[in-house]
Backbone as CSV, one residue per row, in Angstrom:
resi,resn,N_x,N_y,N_z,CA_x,CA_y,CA_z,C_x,C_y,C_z
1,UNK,32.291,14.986,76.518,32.407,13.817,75.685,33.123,12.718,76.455
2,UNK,32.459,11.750,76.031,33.048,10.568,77.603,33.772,9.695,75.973
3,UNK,35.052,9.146,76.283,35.574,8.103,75.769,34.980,6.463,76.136
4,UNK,34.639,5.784,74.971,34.455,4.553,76.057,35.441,3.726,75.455
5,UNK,35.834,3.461,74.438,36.867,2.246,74.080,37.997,2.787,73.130
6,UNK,39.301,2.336,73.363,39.989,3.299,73.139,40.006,3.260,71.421
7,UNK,40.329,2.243,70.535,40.199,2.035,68.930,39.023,1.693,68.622
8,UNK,39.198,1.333,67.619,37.918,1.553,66.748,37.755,-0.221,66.486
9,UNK,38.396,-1.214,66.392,38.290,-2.245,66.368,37.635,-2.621,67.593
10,UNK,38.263,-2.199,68.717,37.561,-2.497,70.437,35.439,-2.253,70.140
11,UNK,35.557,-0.691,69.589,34.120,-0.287,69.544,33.605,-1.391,68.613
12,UNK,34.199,-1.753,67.328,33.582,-2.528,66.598,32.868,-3.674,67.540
13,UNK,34.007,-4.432,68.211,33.540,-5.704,68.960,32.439,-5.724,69.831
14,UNK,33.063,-4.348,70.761,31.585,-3.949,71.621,30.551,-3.712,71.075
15,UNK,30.440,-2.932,70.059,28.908,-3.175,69.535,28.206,-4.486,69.320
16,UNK,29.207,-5.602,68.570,28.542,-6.666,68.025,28.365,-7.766,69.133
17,UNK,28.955,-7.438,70.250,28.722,-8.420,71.460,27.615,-7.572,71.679
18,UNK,27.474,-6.669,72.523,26.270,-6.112,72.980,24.808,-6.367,71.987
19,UNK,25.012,-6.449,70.436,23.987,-6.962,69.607,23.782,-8.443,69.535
20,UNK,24.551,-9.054,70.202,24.232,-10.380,70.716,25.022,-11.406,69.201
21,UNK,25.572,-10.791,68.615,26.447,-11.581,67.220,27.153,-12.314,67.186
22,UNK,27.674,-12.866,66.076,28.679,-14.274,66.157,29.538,-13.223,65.068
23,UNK,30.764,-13.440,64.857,31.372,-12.747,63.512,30.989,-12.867,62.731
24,UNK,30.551,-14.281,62.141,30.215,-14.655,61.027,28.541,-13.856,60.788
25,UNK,28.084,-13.718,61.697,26.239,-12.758,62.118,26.522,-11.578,61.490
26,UNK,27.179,-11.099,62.038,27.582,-9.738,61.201,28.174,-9.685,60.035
27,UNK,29.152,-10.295,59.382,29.617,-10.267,58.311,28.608,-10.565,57.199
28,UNK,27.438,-11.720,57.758,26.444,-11.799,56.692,25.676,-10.577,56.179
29,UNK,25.293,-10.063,57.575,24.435,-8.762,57.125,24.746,-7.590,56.844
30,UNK,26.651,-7.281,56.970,27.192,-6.016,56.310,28.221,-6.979,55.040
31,UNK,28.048,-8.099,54.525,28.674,-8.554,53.332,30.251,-8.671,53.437
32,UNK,30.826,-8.981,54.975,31.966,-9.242,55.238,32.477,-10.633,55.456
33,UNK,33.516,-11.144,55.241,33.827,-12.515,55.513,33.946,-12.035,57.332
34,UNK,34.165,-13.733,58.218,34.374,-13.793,59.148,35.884,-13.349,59.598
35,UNK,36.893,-13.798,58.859,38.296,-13.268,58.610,38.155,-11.521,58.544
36,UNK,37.562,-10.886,57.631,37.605,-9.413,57.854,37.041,-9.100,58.692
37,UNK,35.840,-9.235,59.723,35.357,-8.724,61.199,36.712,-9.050,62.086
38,UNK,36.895,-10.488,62.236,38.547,-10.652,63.007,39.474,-9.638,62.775
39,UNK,40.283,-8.837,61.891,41.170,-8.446,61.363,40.399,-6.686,61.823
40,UNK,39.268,-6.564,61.222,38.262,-5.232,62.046,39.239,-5.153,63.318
41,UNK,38.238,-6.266,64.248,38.310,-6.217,65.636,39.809,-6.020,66.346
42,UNK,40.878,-6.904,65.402,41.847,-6.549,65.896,42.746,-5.424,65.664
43,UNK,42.186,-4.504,65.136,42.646,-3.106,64.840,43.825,-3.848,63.866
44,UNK,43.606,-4.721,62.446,44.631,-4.840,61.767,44.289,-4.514,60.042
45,UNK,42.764,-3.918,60.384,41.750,-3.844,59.287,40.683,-2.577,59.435
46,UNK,40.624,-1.757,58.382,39.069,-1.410,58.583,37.891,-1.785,57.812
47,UNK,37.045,-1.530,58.049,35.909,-1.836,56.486,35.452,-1.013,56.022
48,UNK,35.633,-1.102,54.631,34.943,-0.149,53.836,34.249,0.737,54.015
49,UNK,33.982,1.802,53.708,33.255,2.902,54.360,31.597,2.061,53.752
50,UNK,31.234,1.952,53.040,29.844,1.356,52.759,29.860,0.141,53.267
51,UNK,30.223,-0.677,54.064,30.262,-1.508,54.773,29.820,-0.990,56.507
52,UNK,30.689,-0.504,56.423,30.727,0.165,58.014,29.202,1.417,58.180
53,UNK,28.972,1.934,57.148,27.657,2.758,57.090,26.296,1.716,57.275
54,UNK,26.597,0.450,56.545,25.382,-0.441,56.702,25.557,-0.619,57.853
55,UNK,26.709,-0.850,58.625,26.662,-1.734,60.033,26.036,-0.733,61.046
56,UNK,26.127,0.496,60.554,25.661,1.594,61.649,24.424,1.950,60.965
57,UNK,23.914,1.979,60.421,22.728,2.409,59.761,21.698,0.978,59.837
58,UNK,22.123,-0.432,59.634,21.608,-1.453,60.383,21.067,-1.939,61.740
59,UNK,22.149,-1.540,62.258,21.785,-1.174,63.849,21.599,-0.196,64.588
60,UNK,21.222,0.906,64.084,20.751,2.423,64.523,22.350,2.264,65.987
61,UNK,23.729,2.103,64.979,24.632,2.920,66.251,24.611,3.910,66.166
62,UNK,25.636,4.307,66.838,26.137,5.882,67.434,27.101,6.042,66.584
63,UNK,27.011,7.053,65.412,27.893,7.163,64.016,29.225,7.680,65.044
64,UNK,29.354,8.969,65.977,30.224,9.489,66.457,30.939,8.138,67.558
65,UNK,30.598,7.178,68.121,30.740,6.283,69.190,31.660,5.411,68.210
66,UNK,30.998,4.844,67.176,31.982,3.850,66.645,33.086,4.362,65.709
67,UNK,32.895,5.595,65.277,34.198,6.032,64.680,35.161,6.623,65.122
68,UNK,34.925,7.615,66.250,35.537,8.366,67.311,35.643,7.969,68.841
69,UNK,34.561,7.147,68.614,35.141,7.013,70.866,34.310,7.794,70.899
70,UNK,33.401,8.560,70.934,32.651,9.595,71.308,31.220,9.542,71.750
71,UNK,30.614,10.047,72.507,29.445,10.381,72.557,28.999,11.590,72.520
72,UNK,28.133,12.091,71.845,28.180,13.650,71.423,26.641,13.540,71.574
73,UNK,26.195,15.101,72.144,24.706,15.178,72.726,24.451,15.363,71.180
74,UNK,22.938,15.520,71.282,21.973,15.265,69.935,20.839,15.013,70.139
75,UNK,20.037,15.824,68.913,18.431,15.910,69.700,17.835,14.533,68.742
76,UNK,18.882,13.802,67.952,18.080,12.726,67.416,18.796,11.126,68.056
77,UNK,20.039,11.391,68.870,20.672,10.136,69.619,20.748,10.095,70.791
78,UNK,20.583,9.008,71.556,20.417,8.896,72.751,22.385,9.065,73.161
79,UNK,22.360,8.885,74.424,23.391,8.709,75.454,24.326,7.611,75.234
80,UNK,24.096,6.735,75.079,24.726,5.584,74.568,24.630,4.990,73.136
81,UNK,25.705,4.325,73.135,26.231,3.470,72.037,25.228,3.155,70.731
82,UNK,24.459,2.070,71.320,23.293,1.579,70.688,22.048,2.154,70.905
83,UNK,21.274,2.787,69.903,19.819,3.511,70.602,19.091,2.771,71.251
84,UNK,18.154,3.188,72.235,16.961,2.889,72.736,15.913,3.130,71.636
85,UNK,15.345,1.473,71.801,14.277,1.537,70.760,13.276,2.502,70.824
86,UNK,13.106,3.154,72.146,11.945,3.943,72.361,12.423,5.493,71.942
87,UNK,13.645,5.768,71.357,14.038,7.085,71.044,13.326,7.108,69.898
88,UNK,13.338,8.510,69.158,12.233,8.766,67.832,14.058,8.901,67.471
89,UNK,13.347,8.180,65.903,14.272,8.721,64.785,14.435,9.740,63.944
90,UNK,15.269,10.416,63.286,15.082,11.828,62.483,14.020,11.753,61.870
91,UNK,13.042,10.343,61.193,11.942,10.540,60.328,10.969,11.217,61.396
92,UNK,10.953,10.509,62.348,9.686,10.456,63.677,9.822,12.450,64.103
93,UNK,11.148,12.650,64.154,11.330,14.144,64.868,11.214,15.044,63.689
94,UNK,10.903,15.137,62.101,10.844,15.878,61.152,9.188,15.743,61.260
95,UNK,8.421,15.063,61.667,6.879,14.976,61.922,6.000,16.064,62.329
């Protein structure tokens, strides 16, 4: 298991830079103000667990990556953070 960022606010940010976002980008589409992604990011906040499920279930993350630091093998997630669009999803691998 490789660590990549040490809190969970850090992973937050890295995801939403790497998704190419503005705070306010994300807060629209998981129903957060721009003030609560800030407060996320700075490890002075978390979000809601149904908040944080849309944000990972929105962007096909890495459930273990953004809550743990983790990357954990899996026959339905890739290696990194954010999937590769070309990975099959659990619907595609129950086929």
């Amino acid at each position: 298991m490789t660590t990549l960022a040490s809190t969970f606010g850090k992973r937050f940010r890295i995801a939403r830079e790497t998704l190419k976002l503005t705070e306010e980008q994300i807060g629209e589409k998981i129903g957060l103000t721009r003030l609560d992604i800030l407060l996320i990011e700075s490890d002075n906040a978390l979000p809601p667990l149904t908040k944080l499920a849309s944000f990972i279930s929105l962007y096909d993350l890495d459930y273990y990556w953004i809550v743990a630091g983790e990357v954990r093998p899996s026959i339905f997630r890739s290696d990194i953070p954010i999937r590769n669009k070309t990975s099959r999803s659990v619907e595609d691998a129950r086929r």
